[in-house]
FIPAVEX-370323 format. One record per residue: residue in one letter; x, y, z of N, C-alpha, C in turn. Coordinates in steps of 0.001 Angstrom, whole numbers, plus 524288, in hexadecimal, padded with zeros to 5 digits. Layout:
# FIPAVEX-370323
AXYZXYZXYZ...
This chain:
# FIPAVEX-370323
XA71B23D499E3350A6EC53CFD2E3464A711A3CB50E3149XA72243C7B6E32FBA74AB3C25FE318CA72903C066E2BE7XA6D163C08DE2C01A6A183BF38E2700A6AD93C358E2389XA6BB63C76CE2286A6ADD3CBD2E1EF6A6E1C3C8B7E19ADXA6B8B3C990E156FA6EB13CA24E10BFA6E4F3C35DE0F99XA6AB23BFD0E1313A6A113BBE8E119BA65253B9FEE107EXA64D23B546E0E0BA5DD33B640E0ACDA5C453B2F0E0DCBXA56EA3B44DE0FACA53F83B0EAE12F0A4E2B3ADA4E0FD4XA4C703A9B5E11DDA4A043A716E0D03A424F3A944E1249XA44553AA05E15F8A41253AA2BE1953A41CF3AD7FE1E79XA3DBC3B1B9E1F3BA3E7D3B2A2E24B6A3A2D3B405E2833XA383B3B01BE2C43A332E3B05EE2EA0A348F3B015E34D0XA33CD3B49DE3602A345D3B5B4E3BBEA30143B328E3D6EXA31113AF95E4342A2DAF3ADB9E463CA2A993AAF5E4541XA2E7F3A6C1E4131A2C973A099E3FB8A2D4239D49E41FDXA2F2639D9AE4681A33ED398A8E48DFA2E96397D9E4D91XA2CB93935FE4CE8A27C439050E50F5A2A893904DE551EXA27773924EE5A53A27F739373E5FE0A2BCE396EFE6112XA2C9A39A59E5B04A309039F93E5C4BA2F573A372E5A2CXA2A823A28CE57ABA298F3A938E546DA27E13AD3AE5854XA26453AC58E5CF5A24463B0BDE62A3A28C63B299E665EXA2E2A3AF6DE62BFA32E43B1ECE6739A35E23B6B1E6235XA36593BA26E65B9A3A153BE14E6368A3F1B3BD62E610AXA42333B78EE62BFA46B43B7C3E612FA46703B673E5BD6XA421E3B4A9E596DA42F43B114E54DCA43163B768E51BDXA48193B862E4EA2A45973BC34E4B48A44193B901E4542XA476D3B643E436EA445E3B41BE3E46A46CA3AF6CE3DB7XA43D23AC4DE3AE2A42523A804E383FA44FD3A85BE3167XA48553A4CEE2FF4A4B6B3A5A4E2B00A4E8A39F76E2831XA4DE03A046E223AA4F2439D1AE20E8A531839D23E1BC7XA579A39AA0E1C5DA5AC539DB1E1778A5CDC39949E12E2XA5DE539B52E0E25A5FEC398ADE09FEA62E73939EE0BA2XA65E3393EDE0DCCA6AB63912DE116FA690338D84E1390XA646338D55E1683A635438A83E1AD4A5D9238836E18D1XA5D0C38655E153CA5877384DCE1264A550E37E83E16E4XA50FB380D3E181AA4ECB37E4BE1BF6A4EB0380A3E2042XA52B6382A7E222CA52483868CE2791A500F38ABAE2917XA4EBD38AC3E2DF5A4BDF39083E2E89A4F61390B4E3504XA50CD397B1E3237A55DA39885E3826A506439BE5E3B4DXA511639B7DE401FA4C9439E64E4356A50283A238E46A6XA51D93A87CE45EBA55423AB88E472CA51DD3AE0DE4D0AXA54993AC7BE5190A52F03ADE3E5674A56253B1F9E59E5XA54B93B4F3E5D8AA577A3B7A4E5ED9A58523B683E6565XA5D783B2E2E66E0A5B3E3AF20E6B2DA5C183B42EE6F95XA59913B351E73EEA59043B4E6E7968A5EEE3B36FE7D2EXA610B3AF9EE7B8EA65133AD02E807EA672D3AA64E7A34XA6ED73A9B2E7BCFA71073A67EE7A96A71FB3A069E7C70XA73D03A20DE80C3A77DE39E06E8449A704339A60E8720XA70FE396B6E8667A6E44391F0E8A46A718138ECFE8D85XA6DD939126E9122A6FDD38EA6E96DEA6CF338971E980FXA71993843DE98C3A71CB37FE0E97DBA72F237CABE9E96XA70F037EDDEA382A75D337EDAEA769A709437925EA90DXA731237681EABE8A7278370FCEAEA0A73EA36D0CEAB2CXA752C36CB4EA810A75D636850EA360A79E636680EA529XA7C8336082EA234A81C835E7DEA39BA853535F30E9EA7XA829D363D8E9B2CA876E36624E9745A8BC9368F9E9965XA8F103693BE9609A933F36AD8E97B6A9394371A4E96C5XA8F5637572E96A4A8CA63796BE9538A88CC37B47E97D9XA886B38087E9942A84493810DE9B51A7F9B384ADE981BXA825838836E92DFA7FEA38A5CE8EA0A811738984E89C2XA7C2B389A5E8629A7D8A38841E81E9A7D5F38C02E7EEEXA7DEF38DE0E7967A7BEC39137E7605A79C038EAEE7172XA747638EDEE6DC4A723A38C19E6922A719F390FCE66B3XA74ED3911BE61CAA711439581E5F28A6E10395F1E5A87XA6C2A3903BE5A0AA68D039011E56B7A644938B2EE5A78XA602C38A38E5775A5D153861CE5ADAA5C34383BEE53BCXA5B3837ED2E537DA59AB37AB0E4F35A601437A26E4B36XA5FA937691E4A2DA657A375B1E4535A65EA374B4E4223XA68EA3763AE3D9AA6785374A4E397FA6CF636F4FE38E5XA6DCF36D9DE3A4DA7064367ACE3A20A6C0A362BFE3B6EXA686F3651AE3D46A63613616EE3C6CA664735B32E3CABXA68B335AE8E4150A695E355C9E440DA64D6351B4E4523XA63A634F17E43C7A60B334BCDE44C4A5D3B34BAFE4ABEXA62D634A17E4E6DA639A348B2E5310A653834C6AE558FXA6476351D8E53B4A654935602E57D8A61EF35701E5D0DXA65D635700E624CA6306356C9E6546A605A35CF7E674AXA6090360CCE651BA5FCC3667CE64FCA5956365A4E61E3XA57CE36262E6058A52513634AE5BF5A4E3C36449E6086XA4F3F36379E6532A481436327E66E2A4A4836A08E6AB1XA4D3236CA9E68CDA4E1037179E6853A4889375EDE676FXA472237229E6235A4461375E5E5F98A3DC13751FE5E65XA3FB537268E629DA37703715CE6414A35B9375C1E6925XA39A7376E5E6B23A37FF37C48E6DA6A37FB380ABE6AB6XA3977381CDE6517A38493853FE6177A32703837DE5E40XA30A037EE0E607DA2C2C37CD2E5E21A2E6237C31E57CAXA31B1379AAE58B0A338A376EDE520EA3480373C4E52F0XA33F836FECE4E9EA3546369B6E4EC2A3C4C3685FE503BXA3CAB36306E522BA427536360E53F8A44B93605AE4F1FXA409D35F00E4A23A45B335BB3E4609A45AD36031E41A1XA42CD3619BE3DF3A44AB364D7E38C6A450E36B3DE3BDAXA41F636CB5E3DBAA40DA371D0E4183A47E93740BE4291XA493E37031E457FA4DDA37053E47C8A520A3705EE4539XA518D36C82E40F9A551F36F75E3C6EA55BC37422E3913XA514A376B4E387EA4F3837AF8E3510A4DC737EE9E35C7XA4CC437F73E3AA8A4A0F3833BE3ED2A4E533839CE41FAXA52903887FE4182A56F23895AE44AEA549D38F1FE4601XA566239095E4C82A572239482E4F1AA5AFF396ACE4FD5XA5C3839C75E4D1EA611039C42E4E33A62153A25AE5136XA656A3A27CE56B5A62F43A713E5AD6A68A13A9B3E5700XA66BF3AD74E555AA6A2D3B066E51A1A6EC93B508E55D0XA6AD63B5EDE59FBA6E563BA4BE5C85A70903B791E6134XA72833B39FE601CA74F23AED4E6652A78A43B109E6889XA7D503B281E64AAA84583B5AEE6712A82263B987E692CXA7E663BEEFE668EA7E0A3C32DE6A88A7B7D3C0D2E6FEAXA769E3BD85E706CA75AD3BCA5E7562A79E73BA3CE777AXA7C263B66EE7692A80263B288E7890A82803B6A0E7B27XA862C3BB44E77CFA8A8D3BCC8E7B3BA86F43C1F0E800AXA83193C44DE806FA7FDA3C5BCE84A0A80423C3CEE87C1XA7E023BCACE87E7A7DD43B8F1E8D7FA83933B6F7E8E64XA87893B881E8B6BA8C1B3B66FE8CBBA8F4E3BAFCE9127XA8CA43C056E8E42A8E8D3C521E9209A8C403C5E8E964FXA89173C127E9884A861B3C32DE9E0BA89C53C128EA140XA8A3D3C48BEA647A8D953C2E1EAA6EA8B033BD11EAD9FXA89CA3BB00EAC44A85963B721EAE39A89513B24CEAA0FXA8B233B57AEA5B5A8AF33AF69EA26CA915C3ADAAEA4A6XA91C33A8A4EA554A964E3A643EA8F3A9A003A263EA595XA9A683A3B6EA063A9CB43A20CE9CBDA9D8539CD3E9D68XA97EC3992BE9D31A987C39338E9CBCA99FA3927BE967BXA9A0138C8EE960BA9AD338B3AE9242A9500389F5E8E9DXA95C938D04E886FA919C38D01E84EAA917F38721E830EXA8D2F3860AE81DEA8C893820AE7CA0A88FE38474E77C4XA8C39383C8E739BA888A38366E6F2CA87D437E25E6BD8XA841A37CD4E6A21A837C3785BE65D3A80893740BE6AADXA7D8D375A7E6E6AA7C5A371BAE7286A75A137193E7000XA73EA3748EE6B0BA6E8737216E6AD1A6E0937192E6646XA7137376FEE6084A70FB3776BE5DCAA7673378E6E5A52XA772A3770AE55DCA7D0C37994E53A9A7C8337DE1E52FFXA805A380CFE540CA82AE385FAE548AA859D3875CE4F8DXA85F838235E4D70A892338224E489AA847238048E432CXA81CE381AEE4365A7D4B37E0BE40B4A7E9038185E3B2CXA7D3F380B6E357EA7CA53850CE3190A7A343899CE32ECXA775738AB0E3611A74C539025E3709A79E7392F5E39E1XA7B1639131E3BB3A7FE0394CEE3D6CA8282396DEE39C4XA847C39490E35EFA86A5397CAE313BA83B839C4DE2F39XA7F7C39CE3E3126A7C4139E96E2CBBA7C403A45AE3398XA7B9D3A2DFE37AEA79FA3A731E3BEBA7FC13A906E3F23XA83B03A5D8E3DA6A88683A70EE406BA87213A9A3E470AXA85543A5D5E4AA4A84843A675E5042A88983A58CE53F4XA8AF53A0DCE51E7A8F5B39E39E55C7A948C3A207E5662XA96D63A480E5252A9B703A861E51B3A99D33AC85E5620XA95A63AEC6E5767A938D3B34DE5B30A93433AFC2E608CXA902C3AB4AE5FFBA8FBE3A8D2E6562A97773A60AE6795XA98E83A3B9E63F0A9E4B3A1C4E65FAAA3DA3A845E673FXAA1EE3AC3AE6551AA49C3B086E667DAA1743B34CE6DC9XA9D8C3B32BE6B51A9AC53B52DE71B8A9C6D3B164E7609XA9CA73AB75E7517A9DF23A9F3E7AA2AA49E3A96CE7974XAA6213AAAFE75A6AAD3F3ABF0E77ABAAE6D3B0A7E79EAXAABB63B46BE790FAAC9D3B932E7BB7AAA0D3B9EEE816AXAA5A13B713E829FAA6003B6EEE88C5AA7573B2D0E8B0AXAACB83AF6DE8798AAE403AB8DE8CE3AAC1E3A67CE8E6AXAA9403A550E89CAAA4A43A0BDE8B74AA69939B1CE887EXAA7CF3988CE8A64AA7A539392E8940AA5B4390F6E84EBXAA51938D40E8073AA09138CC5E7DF5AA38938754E799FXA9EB23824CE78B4AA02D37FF3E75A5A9C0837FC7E71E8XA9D0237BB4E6E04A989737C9DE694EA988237860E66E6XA952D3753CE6611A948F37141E6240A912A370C6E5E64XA934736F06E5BC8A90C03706BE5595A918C36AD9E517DXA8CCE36C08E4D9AA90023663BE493CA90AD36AF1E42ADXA916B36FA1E4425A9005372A4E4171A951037400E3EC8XA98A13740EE39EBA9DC337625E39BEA9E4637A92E37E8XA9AE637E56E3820A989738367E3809A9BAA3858CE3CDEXA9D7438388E40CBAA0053844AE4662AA7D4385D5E4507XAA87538379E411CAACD3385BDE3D2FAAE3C389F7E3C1DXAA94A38DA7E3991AA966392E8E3955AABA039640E3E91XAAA0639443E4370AAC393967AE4954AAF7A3956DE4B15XAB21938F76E49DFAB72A38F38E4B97ABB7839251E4CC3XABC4839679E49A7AC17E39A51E4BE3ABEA239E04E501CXAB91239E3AE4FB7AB7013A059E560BAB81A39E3CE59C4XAB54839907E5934AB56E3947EE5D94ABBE0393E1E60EDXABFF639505E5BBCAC67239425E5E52AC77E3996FE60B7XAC62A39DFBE5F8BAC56E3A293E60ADAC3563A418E67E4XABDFD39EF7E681DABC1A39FEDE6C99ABFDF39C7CE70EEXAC08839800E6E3EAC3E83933BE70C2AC93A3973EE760EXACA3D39A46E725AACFA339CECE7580ACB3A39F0FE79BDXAC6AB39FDFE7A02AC5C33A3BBE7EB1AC15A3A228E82C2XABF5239CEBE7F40ABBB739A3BE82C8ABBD7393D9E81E1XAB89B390D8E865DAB95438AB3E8444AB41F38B8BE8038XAB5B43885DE7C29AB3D138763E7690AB2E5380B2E73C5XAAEDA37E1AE7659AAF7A379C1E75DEAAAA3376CEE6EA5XAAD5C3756BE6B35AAC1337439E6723AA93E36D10E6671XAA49936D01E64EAAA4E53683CE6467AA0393671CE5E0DXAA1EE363DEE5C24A9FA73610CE5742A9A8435C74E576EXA967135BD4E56C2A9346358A7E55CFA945F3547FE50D4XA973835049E5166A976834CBCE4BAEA95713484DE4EA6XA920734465E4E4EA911733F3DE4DA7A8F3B33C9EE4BEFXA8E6A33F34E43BDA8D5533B14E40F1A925633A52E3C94XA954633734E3CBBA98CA3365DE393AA98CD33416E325CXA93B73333FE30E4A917A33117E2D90A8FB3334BFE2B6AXA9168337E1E25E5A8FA833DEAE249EA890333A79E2188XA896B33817E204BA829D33756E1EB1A7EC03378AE227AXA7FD93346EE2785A7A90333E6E2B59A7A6533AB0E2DA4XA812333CDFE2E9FA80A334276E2FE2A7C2F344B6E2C13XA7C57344E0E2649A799D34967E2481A7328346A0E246BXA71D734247E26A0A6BD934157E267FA6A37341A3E2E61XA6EBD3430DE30ECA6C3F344E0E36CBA6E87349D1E36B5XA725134BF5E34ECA740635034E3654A7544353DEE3255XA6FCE35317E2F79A710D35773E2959A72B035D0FE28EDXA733935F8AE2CDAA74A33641DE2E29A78BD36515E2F8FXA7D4C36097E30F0A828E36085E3372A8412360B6E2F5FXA89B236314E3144A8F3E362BEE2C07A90D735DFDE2E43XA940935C69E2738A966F35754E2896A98B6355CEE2CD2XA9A8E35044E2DBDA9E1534C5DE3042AA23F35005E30A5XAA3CA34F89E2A60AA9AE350EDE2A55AAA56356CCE2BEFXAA6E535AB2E2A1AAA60E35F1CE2BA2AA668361B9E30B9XAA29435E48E3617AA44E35DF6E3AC2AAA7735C4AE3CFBXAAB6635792E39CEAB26435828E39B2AB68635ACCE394CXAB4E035C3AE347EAB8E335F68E346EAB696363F7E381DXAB1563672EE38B6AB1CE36B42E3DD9AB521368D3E4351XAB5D536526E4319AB7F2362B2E48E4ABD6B36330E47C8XAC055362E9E43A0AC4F8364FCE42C2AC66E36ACEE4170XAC2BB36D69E40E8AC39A37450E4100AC421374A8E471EXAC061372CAE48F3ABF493745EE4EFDAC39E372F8E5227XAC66E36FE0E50ABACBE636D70E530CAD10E37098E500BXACF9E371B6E4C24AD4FA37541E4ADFAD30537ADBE4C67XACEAB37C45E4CEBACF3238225E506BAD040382E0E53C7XAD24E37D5CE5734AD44E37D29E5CBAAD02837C39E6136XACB3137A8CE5F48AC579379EEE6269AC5A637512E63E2XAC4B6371F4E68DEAC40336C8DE69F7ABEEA36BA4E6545XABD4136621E65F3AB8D1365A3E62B8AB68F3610DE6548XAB14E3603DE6798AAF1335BB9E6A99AABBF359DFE6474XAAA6B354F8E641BAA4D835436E60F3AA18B35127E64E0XA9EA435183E61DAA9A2134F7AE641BA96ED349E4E5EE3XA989A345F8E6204A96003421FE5C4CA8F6234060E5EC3XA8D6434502E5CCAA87EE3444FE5FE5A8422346FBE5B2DXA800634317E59A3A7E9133DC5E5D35A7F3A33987E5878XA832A3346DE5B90A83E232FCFE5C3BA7F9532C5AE5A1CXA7CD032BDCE53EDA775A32A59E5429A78AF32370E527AXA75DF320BDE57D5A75EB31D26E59E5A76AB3192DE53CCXA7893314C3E5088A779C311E0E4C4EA77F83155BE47A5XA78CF31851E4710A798631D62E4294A7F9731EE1E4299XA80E532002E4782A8602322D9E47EFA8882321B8E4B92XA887531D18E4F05A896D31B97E545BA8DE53173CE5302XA8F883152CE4F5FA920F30E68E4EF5A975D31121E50A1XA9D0430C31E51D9AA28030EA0E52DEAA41E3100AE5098XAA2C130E09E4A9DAA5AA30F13E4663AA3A43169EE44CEXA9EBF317F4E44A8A9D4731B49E43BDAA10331FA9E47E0XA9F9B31F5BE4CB8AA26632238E52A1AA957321A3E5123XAAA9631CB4E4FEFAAFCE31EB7E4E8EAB2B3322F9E4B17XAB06232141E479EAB07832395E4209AB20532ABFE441EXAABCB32BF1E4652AAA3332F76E48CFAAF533318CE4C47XAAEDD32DC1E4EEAAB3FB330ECE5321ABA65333FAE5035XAB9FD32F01E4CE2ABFD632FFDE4A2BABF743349FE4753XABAC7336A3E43DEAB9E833A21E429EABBAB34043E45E5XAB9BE34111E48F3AB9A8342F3E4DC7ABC9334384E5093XAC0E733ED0E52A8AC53A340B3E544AACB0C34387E4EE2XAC86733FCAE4974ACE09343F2E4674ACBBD348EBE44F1XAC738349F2E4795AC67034F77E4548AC7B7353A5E498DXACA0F350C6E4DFBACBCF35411E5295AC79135561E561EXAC29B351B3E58C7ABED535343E5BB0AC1C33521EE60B3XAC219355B9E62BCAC361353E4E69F3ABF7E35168E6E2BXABA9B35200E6C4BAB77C34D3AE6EF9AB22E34AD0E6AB5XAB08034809E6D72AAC38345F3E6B7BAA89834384E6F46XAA34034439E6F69AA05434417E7275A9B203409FE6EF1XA9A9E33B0CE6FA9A96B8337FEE6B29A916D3385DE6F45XA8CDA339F2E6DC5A86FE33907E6E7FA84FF33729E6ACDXA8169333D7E6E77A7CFF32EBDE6CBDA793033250E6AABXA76EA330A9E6632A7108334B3E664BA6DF4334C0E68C3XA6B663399CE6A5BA6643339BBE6F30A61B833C69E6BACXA5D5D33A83E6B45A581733CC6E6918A547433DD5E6D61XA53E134328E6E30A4FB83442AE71FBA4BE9345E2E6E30XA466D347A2E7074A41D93483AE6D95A42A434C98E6A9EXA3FFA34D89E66E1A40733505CE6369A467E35107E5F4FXA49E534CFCE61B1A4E5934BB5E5EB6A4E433467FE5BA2XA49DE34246E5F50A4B4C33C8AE5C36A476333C64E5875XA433333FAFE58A7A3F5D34033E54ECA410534056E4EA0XA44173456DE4E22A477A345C3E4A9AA4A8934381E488BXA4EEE340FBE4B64A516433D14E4B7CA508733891E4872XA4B6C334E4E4CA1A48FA32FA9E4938A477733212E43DCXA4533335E8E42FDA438C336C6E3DB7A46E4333E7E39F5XA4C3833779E3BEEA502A3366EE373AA514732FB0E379CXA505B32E6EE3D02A53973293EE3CEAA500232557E393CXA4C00325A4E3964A47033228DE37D6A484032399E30EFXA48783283BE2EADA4AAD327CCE29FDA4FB432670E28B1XA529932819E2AA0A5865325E7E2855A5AEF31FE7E2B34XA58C431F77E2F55A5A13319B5E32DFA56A13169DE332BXA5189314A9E30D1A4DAF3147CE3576A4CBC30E49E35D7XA542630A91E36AFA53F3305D8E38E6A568C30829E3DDAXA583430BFDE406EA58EF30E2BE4421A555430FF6E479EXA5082311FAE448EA4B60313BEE49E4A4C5431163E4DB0XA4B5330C25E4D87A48D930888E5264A4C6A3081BE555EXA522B308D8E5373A55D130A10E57C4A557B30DA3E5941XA54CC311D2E5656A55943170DE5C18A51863184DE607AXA4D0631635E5CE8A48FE31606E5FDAA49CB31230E6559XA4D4430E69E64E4A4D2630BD6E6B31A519330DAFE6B43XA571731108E69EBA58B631153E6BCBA57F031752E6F28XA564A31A45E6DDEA548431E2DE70E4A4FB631D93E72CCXA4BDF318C1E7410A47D731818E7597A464931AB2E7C24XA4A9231B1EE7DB3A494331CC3E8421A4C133240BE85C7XA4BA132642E7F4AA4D0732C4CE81E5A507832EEFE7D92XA523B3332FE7C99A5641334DDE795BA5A27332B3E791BXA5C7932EE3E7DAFA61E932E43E7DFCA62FF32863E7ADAXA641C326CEE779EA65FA32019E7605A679631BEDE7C3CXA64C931858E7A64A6556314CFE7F72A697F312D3E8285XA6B1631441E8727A6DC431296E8AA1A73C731049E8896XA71F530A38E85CFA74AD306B0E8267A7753306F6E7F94XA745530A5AE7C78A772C30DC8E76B3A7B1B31014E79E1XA7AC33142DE7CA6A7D45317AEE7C9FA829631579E7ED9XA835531223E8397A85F730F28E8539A896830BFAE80EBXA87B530A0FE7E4FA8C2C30732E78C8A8DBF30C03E762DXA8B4C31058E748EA8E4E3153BE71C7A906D31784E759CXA91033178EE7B8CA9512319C8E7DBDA9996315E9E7D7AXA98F1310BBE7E96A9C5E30BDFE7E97A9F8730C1AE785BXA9CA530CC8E735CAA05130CB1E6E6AAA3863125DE6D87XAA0FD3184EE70B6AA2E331B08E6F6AAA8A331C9EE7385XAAA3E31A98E76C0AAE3D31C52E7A8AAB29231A0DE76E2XAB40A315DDE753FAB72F313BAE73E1AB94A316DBE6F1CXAB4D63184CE69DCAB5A531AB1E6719AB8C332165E6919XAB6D03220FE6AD8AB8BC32770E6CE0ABDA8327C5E6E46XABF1D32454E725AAC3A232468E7472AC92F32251E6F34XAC6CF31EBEE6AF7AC91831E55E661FACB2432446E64D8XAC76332716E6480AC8C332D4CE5FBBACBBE3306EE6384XACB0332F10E6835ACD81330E2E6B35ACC30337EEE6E9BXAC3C433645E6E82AC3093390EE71FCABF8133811E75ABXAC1F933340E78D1AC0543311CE7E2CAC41A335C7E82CFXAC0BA33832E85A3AC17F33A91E8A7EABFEB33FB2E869FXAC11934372E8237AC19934638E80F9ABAFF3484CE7F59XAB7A234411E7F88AB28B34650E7FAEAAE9034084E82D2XAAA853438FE83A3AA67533D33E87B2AA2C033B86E820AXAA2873370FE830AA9D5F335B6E7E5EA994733379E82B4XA94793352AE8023A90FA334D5E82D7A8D11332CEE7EADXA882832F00E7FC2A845632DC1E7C50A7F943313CE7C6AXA7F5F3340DE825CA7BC633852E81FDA7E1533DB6E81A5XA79DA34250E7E74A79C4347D4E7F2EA7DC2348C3E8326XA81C134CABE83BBA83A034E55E87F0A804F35199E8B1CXA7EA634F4BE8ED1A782F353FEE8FECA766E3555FE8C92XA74623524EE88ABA71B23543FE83F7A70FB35A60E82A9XA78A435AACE80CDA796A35FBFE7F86A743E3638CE7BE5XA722435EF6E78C1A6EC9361CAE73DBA692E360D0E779EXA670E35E9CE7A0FA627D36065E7BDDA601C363E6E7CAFXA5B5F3667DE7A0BA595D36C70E7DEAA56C536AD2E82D5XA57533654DE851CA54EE36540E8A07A588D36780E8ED6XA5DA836764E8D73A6242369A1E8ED8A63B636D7FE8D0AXA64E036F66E87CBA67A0372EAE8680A60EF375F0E8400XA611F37B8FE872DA5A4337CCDE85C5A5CA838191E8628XA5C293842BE81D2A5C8838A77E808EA578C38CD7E806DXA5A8A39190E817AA5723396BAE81E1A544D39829E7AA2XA50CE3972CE7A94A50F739872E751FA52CB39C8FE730CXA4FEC3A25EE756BA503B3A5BCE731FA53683AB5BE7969
């Protein structure tokens, strides 16, 4: 057993609200390491979620944890965990699920003659790379099971915990498509550690974007999310880009921030303490929906083409001000829990 021979500060089976009546949960645990956290060890039913009508470029995903501990501000994965009947701001940081037996199911539904070896996504709700992974080692079993049946699969992460797999990941590269991509879009390591206290550094994600390129892996990022007067100016986006292209990213893909419910809640919190000559802007500027207004978005597509095509990755990725089909939505991306 994975835990043996390690000290536990806590262990209460069938604590986890709107999960103590399902069988998978076997326990509830909290360790030295992870001070504040409580891991909720499940035993899921299904790996692979089936994702089919969407305009992703995917039709399944894999999550194998639910809540994160990078406790993003602006994560759009938080209203996740109001169908676990937990809150979507501290809950979601602290309250992680983690389906411990994912690779053995994974490679089962991968051996059915039924399965037609589409292409996987991981990192479409939750990091895959988050610190709990160090601690449950899931991804090494799941990225070996879909190289051995043939399956397609990319992964995005802001996690450099994804390092440790790299000679897998080049390993799988020879035998399947293997597509890598990075989450960076705050370039400012202070505002990073007061929205994104759970991420590894700036530079940290950098340099992972240069491992990932000398293991011979393309590398997309993702500079998402784009937060409007915080992190949005040319000078900031340049900066950004240049970064990015000498660290060898082959694309880049910039999103506007989107706050849907149970995401902007959280959100304003922080903004109201650390900004709060900003409220009244976001407040009209997202006044008519999750998405930033029309206007906005139109001048940040208008300042960001030019920049891009500077670093020199115009054609090589699309920038968009909205979600790509709001990859992170569970109104879209809706797993099987258990």
């Amino acid at each position: 057993m994975r835990w043996a021979g390690q000290q536990l500060d806590m262990e209460t089976p069938g604590t986890l609200p709107g999960l103590g009546s399902i069988a998978g949960l076997v326990r509830s645990v909290t360790t030295p390491e992870f001070q504040g956290i409580t891991f909720h060890e499940v035993l899921a039913h299904s790996a692979l979620n089936s994702v089919p009508g969407s305009a992703l470029p995917f039709n399944w995903t894999i999550n194998p944890y639910r809540g994160c501990t990078h406790a993003c501000r602006y994560c759009f994965a938080r209203p996740t965990h109001a169908y676990l009947e937990l809150d979507t701001g501290r809950d979601f940081d602290q309250q992680i699920v983690v389906k411990t037996n994912v690779a053995e199911i994974l490679r089962h539904e991968l051996a059915r003659p039924s399965w037609r070896r589409e292409r996987v996504a991981l990192g479409t709700n939750t990091d895959p790379y988050q610190r709990a992974e160090g601690r449950y080692r899931l991804m090494p079993g799941i990225i070996d099971a879909l190289t051995e049946s043939g399956t397609p699969f990319s992964i995005l992460t802001k996690g450099t915990l994804l390092r440790r797999d790299l000679g897998l990941l080049s390993a799988a590269a020879r035998h399947v498509s293997v597509g890598v991509g990075i989450s960076l879009a705050l370039g400012d390591e202070e505002l990073r550690k007061r929205l994104e206290p759970g991420v590894p550094s700036v530079r940290g994600r950098l340099d992972l974007i240069r491992a990932i390129r000398d293991a011979g892996l393309p590398c997309g990022v993702m500079v998402a999310p784009v937060l409007p007067w915080l992190a949005d100016s040319e000078d900031q986006l340049d900066e950004l880009f240049g970064q990015l292209s000498e660290a060898g990213a082959t694309g880049v893909t910039p999103l506007v921030l989107h706050l849907r419910p149970g995401v902007k809640e959280w959100f304003m919190q922080w903004l109201a303490r650390d900004h709060p000559d900003l409220v009244s802007r976001y407040e009209s500027l997202y006044a008519r929906g999750s998405y930033a207004a029309p206007s906005y978005r139109k001048a940040f597509e208008d300042k960001v083409r030019p920049l891009l095509r500077k670093h020199g990755f115009a054609g090589s990725s699309e920038h968009r001000s909205q979600p790509i089909a709001a990859t992170r939505e569970p109104s879209v991306v809706q797993e099987r829990l258990f």
